[in-house]
mmCIF file as Biopython writes it, N, C-alpha, C and O atoms, coordinates in Angstrom:
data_model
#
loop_
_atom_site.group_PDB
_atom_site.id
_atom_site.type_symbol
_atom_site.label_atom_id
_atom_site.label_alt_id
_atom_site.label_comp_id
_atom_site.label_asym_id
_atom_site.label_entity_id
_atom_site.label_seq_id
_atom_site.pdbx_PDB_ins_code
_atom_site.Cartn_x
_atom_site.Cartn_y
_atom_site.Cartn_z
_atom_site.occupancy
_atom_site.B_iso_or_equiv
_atom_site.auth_seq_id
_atom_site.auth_asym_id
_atom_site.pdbx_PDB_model_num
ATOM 1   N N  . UNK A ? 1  ? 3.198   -6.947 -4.425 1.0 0.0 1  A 1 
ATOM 2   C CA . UNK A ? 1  ? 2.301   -5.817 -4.163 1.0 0.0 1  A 1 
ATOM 3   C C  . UNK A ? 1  ? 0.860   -6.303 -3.999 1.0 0.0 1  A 1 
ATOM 4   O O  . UNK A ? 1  ? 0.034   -5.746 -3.275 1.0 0.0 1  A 1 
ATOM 5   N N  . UNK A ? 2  ? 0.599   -7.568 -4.855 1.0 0.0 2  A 1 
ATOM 6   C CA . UNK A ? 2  ? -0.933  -8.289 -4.677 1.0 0.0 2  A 1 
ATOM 7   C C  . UNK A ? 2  ? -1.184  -8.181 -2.903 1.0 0.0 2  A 1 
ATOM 8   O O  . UNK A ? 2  ? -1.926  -7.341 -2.396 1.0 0.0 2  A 1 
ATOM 9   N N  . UNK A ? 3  ? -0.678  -8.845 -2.400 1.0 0.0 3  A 1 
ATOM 10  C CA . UNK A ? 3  ? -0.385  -9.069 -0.810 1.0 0.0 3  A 1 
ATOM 11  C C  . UNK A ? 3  ? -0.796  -8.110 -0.143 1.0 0.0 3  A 1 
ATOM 12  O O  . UNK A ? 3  ? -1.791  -8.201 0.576  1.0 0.0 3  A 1 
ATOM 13  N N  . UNK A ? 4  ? 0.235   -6.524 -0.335 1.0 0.0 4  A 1 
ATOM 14  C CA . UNK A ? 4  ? -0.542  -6.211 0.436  1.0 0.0 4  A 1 
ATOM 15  C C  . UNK A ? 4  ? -1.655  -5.525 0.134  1.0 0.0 4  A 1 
ATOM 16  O O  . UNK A ? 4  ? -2.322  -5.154 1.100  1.0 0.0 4  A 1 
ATOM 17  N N  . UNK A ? 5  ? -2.138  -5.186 -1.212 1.0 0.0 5  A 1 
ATOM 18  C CA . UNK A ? 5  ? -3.440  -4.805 -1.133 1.0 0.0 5  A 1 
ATOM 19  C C  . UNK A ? 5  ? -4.633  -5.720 -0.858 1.0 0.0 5  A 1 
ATOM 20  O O  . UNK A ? 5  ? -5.768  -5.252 -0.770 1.0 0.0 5  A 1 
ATOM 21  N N  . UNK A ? 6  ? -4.302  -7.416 -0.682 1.0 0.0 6  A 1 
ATOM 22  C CA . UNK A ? 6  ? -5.291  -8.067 -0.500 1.0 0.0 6  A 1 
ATOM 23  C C  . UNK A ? 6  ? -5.682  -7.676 1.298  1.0 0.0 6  A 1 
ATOM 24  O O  . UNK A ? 6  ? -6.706  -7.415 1.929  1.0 0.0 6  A 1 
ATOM 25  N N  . UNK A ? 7  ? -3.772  -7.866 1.705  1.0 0.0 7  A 1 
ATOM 26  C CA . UNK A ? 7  ? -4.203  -7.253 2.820  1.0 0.0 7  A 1 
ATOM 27  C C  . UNK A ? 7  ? -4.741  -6.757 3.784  1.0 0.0 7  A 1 
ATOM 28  O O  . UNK A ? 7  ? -5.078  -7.169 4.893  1.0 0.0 7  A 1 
ATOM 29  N N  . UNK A ? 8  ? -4.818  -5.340 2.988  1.0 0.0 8  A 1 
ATOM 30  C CA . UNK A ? 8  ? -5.129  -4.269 3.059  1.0 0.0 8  A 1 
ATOM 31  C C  . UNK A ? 8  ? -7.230  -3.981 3.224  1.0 0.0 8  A 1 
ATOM 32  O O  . UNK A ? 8  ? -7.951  -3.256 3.910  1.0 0.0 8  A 1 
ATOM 33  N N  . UNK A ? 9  ? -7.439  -5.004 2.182  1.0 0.0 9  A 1 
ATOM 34  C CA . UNK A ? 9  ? -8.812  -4.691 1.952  1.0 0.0 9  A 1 
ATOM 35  C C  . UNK A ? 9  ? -9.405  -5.584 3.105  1.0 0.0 9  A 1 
ATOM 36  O O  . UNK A ? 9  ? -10.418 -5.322 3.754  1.0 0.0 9  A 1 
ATOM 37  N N  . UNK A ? 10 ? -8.340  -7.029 3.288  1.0 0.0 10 A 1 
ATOM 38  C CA . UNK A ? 10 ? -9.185  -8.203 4.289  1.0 0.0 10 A 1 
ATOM 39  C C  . UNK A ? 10 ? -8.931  -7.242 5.855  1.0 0.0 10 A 1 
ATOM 40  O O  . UNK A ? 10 ? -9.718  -7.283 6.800  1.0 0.0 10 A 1 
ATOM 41  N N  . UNK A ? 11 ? -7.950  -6.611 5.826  1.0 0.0 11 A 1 
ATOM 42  C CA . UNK A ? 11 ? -8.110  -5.386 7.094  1.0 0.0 11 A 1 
ATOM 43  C C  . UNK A ? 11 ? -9.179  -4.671 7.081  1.0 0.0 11 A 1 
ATOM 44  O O  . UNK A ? 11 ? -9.744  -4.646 8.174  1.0 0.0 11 A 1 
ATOM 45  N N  . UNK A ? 12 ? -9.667  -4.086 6.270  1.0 0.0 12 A 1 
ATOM 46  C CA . UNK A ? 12 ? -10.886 -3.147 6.247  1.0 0.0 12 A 1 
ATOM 47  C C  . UNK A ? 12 ? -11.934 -4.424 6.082  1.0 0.0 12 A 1 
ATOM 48  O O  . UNK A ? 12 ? -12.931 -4.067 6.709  1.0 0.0 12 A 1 
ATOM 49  N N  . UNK A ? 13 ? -12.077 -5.205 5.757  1.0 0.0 13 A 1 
ATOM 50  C CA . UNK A ? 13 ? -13.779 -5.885 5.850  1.0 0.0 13 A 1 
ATOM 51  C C  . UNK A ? 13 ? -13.353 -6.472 7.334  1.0 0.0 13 A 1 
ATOM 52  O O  . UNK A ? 13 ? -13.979 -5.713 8.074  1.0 0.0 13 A 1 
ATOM 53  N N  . UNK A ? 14 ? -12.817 -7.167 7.977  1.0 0.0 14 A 1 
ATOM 54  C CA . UNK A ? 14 ? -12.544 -7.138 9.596  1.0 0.0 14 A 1 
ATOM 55  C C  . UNK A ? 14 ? -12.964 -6.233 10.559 1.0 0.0 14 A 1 
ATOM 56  O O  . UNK A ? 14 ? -13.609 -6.317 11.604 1.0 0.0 14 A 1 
ATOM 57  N N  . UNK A ? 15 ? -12.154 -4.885 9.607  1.0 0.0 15 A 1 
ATOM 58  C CA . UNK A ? 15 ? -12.909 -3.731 10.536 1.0 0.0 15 A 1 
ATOM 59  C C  . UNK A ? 15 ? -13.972 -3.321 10.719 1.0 0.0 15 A 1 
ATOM 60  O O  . UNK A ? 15 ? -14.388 -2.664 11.673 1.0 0.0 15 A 1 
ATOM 61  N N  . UNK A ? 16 ? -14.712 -3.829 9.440  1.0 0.0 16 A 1 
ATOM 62  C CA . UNK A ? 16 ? -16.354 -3.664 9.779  1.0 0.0 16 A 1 
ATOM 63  C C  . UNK A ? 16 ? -16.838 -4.785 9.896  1.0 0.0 16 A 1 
ATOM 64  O O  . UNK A ? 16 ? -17.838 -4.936 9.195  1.0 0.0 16 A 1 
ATOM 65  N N  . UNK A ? 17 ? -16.536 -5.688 10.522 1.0 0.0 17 A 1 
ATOM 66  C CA . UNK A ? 17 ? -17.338 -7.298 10.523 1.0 0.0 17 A 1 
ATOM 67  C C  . UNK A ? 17 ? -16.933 -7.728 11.890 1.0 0.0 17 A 1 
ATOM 68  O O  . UNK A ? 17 ? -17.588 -8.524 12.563 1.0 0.0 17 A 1 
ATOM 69  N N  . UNK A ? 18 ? -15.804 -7.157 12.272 1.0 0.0 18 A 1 
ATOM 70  C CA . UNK A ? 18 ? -15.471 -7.764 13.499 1.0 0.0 18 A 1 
ATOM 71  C C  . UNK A ? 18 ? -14.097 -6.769 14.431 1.0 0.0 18 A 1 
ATOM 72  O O  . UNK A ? 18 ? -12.886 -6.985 14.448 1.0 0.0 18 A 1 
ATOM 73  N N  . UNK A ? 19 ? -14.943 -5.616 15.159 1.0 0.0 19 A 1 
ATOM 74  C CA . UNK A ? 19 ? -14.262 -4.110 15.224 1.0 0.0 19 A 1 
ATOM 75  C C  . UNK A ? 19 ? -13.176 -4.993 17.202 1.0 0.0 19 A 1 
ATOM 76  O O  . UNK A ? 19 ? -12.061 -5.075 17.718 1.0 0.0 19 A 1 
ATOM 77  N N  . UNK A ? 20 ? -14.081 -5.232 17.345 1.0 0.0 20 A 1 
ATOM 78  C CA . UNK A ? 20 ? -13.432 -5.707 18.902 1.0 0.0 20 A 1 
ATOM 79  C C  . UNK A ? 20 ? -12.136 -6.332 18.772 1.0 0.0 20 A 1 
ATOM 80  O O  . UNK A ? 20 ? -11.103 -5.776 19.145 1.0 0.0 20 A 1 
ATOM 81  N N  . UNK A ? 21 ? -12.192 -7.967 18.026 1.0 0.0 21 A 1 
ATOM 82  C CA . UNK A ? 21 ? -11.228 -8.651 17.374 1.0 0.0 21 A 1 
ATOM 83  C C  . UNK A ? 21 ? -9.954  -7.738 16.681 1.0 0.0 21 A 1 
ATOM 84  O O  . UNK A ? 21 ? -8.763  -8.000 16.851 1.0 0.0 21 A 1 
ATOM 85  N N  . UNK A ? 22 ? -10.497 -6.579 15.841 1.0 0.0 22 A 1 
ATOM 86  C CA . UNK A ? 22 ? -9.657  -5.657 14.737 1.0 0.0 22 A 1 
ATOM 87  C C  . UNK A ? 22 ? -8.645  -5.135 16.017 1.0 0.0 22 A 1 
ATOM 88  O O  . UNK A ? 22 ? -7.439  -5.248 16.236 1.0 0.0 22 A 1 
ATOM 89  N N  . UNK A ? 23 ? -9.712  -4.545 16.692 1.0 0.0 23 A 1 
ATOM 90  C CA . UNK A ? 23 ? -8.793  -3.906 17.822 1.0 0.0 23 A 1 
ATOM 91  C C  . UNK A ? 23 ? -8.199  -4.488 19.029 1.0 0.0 23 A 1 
ATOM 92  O O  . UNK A ? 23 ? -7.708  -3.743 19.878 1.0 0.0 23 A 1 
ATOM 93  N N  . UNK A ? 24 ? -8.205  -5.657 19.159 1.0 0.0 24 A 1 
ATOM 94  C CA . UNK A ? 24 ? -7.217  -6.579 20.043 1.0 0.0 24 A 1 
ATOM 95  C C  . UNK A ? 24 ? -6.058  -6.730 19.264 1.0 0.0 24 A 1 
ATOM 96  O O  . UNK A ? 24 ? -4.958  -6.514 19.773 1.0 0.0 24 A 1 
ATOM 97  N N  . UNK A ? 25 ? -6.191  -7.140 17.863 1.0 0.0 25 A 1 
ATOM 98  C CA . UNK A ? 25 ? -4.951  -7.107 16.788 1.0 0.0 25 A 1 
ATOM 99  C C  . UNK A ? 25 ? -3.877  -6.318 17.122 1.0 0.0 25 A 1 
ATOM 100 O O  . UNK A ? 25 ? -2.681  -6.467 17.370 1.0 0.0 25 A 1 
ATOM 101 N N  . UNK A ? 26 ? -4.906  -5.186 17.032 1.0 0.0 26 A 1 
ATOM 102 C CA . UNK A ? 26 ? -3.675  -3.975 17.013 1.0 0.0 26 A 1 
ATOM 103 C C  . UNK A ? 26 ? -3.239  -3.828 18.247 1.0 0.0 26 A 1 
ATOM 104 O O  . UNK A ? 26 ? -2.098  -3.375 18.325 1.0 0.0 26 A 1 
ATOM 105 N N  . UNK A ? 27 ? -3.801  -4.075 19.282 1.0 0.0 27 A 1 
ATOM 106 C CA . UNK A ? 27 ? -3.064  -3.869 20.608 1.0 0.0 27 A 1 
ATOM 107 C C  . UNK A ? 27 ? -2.102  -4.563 21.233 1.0 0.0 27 A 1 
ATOM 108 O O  . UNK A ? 27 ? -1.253  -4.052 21.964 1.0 0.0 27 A 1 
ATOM 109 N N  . UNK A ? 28 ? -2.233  -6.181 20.875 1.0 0.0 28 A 1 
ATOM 110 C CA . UNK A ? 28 ? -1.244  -6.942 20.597 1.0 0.0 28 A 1 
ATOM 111 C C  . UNK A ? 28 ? -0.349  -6.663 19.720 1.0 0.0 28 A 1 
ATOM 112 O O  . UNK A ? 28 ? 0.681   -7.333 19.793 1.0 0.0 28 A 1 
ATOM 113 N N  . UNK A ? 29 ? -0.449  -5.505 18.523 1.0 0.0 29 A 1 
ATOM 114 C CA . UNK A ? 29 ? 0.624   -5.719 17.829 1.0 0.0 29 A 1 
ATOM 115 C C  . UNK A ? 29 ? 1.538   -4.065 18.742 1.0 0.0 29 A 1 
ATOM 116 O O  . UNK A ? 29 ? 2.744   -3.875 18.898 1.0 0.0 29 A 1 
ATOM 117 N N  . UNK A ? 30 ? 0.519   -3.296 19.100 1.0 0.0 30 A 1 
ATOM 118 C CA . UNK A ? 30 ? 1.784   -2.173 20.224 1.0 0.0 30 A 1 
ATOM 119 C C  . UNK A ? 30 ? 2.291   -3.077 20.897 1.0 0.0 30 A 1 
ATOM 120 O O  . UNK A ? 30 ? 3.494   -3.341 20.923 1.0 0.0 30 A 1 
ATOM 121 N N  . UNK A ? 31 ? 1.415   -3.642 21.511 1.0 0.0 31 A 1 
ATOM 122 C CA . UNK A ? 31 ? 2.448   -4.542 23.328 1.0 0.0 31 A 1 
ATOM 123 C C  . UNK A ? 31 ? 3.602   -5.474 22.518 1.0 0.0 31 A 1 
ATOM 124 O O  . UNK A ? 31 ? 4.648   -5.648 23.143 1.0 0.0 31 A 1 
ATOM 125 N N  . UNK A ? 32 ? 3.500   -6.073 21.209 1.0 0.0 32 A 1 
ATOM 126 C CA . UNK A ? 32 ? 4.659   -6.543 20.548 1.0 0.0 32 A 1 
ATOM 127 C C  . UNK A ? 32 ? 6.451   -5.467 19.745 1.0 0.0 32 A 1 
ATOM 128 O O  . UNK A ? 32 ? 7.637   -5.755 19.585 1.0 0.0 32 A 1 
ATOM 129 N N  . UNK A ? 33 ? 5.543   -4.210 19.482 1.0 0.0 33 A 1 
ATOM 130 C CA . UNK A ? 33 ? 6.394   -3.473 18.912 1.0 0.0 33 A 1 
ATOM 131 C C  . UNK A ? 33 ? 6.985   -2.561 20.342 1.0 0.0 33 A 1 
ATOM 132 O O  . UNK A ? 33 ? 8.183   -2.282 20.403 1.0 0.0 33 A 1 
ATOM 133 N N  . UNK A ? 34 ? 6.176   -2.209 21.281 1.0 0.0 34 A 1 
ATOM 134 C CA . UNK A ? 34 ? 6.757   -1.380 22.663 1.0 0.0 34 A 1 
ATOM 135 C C  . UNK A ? 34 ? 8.072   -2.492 23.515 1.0 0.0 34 A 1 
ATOM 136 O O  . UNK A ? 34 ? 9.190   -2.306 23.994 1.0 0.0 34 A 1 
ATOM 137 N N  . UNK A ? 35 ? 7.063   -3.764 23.322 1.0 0.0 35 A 1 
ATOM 138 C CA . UNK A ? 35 ? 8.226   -4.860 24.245 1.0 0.0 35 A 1 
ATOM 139 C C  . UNK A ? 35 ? 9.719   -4.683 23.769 1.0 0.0 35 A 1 
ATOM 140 O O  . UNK A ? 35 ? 10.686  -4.494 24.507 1.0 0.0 35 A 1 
ATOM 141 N N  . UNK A ? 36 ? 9.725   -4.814 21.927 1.0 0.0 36 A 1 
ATOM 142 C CA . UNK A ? 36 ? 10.679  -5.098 20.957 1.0 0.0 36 A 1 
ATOM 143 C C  . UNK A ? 36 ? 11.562  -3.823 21.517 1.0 0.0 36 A 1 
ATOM 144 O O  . UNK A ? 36 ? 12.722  -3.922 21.918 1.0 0.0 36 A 1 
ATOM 145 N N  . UNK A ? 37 ? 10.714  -2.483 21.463 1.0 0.0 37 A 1 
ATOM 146 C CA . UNK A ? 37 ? 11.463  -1.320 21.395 1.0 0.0 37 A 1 
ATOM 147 C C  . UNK A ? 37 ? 12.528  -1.031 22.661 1.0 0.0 37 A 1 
ATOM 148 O O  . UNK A ? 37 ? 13.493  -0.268 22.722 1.0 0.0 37 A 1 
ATOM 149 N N  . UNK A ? 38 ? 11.954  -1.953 23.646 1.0 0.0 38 A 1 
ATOM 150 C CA . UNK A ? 38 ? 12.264  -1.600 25.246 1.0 0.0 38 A 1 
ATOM 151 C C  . UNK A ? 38 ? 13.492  -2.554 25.247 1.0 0.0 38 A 1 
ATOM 152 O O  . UNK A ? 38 ? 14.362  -2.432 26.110 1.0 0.0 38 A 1 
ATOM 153 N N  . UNK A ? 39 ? 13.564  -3.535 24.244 1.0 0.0 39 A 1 
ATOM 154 C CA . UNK A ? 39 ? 14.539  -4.770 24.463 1.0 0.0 39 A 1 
ATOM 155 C C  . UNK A ? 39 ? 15.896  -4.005 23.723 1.0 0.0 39 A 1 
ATOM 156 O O  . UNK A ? 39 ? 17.023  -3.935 24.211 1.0 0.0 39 A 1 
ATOM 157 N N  . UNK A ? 40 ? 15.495  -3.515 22.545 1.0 0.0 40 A 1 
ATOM 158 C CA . UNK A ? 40 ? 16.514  -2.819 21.827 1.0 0.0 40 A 1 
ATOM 159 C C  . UNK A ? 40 ? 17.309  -1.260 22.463 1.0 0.0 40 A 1 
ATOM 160 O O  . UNK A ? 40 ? 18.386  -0.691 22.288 1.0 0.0 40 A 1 
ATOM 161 N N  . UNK A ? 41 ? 16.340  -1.076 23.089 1.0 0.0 41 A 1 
ATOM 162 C CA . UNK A ? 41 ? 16.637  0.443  23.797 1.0 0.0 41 A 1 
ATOM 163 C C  . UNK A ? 41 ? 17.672  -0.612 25.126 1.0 0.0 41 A 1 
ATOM 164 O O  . UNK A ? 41 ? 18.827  -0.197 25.222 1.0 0.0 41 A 1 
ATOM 165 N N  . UNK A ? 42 ? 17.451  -1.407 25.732 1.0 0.0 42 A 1 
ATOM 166 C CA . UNK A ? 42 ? 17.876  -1.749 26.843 1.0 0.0 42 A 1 
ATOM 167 C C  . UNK A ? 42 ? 19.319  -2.266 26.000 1.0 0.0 42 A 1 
ATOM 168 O O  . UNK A ? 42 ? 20.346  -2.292 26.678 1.0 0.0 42 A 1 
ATOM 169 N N  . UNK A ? 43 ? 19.410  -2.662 24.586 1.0 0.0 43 A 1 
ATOM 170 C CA . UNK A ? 43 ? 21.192  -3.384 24.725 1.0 0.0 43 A 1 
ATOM 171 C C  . UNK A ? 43 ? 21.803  -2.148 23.836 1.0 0.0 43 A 1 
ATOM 172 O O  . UNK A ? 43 ? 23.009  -2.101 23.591 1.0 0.0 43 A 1 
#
């Protein structure tokens, strides 16, 4: 549980230290979870 609240908090000081970077993260992580979803939907 340490994990993810360390996480959790190194997510939020990112988000205010470095918002551009924060949000490439996450967009890489849709285009990773949409690809996944499209591969599983396809078999």
């Amino acid at each position: 549980m340490e994990t993810t609240e360390t996480q959790i908090s190194t997510t939020k000081v990112e988000k205010l230290t470095n918002p551009v970077n924060y949000t490439e993260k996450n967009l890489n992580m849709l285009k990773i979870v949409s690809s996944f979803m499209e591969t599983a939907t396809a078999v």
